[in-house]
TORZANU-221808 format. One record per residue (C-alpha): x negated, y negated, z. Coordinates in steps of 0.25 Angstrom, whole numbers, plus 5000, padded with zeros to 4 digits. Layout:
BEGIN
XYZ...
***
This chain:
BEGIN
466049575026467249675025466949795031468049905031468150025039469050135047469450135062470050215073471050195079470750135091469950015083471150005075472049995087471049885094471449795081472849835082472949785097472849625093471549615100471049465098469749455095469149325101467949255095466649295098465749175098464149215097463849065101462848975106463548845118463848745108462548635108462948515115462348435102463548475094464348385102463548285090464148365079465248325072465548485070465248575083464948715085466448735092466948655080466548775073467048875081468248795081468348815066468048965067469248995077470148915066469548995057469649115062471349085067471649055054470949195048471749275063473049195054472649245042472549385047473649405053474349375040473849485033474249605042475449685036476249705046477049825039475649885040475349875053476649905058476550045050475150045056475750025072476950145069475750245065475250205079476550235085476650365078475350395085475850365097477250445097476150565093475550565104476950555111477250685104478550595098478550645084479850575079479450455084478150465076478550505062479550395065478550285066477650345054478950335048478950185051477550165047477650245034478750145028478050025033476850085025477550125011478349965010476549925012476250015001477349964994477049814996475649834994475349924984473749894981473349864995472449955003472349885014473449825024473149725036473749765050472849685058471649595061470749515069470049385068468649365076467749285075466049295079465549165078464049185079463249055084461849075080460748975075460349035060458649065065459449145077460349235065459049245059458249295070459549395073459249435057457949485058458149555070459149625065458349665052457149695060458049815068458749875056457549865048456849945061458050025064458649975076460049975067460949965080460349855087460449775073461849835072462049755085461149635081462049595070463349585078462749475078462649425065464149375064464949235063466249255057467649275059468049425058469249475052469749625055470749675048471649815051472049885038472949995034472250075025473750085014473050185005473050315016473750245028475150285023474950415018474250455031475350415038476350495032475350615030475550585046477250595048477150715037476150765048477150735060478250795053477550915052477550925067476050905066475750805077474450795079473950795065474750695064474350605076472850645069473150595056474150465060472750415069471750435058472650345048472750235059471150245060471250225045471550075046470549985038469749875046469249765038468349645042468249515035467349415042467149255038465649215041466049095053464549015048465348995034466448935040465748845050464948795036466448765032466748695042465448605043465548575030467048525030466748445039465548385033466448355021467348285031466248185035465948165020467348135017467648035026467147905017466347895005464947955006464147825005464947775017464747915025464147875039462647915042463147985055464348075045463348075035462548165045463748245052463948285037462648325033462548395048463748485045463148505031462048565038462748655047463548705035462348755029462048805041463048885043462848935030461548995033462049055046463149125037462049185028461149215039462149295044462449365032463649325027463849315015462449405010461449315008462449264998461849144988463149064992462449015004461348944996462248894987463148814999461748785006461548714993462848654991462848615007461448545004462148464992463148415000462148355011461348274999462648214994462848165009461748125012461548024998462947985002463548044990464848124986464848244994466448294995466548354983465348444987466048485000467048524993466448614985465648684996466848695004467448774993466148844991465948895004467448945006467249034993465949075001466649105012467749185007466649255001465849315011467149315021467349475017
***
């Protein structure tokens, strides 16, 4: 779900600052029968924060630091405006104007450079008749018009880990700043203190989101296929044979949640893993060959995920 639009300044400067944005956990107390599952509600979560550490990693690997370091002199300019210290100004544009023609040099076809982002993560813990409930009450307002108190409902509606990116916008960004020193030369401060603040505001914010129900159907079903793995299928425990299908369950369930939720548009993906999921559970329960199934429906639900993860 990529969305794309322009902020101010003082929005950009928030993401600028380094702010770390802790988890925000719509959750229920964990119910002490989990302490019987072989795979608990904080193992989840546990999974989720790996997750969502190795996507912070990730991340931080994209950001050009050429970019934002012509993106942090612009600010300075700024400053030394307001300080009424002209040299020092055109001195830092100066700085940010050759970090920005070696970027157009290095990356010719690309609109868009990273100079920061954020990871969070909203894990929502909700039973699937509850979402639905939430749905038809949301329906019911827009469909009556009560549109800001559905806007509000449908914060809800969200289980995923969020990433927000900062982008410099390379088709306008370094024309506008040298639009801006030609201004300063010109002894024309203010319109140049003007027009260097409407190019930082012109900064590009992205946000990419991986649905956290997908990823907890992942992980079930891993470990599921580790169950299975452990001895031939005729010699598989009753009580592993049940952990299994449990997980397998849970999977599916997960499944739904995600679909619920919207991820993924009602996409016929989701009946086609609820099928392959349910194939699974009949080859474990006759005691039959099953690994090769999983391993096909790993790789299927990964493509899934990187599919609707935009």
């Amino acid at each position: 779900m990529k969305t794309m639009r322009i902020l101010g300044i003082f929005y950009v400067l928030i993401f600028l600052s380094n702010i770390v944005f802790s988890n925000v956990l719509y959750a229920k107390d964990s119910d002490p029968s989990e302490k019987e599952m072989c795979v608990t509600q904080n193992d989840l979560k546990t999974n989720v924060q790996a997750q969502q550490k190795v996507k912070n990693d990730d991340e931080g690997k994209k950001i050009v630091q050429e970019a934002l370091n012509a993106y942090n002199q612009t600010l300075k300019a700024v400053d030394f405006l307001d300080q009424g210290q002209k040299d020092k100004a055109l001195d830092a544009l100066a700085q940010a104007v050759g970090k920005l023609d070696i970027l157009v040099a290095s990356f010719p076809q690309v609109a868009f450079l990273p100079i920061n982002s954020q990871v969070q993560t909203l894990n929502l813990s909700a039973d699937l008749d509850n979402i639905k409930r939430q749905r038809d009450q949301v329906e019911y307002l827009v469909k009556n018009g009560y549109l800001q108190q559905a806007r509000r409902m449908l914060d809800y509606f969200a289980s995923e880990i969020r990433i927000t990116s900062v982008n410099l916008p390379m088709a306008t960004y370094p024309a506008a700043i040298k639009a801006a020193a030609k201004l300063i030369e010109e002894n024309k401060l203010k319109e140049a203190k003007d027009s260097l603040a409407a190019t930082l505001s012109t900064v590009v914010i992205t946000e990419n989101s991986i649905p956290i129900p997908v990823i907890n159907s992942q992980f079930l079903i891993k470990q599921a296929s580790q169950i299975t793995a452990t001895t031939t299928p005729d010699k598989l425990s009753k009580d592993k044979k049940n952990q299994a299908l449990d997980l397998l369950n849970r999977a599916n369930h997960e499944l739904e949640i995600a679909e619920e939720l919207g991820y993924g548009k009602r996409d016929g993906e989701f009946s086609k893993l609820n099928k392959d999921i349910n194939e699974i559970e009949g080859k474990v329960t006759k005691n039959e060959e099953s690994l090769s199934f999983f391993d096909k429906l790993k790789v299927r639900l990964e493509n899934f995920k990187n599919r609707i993860s935009i």
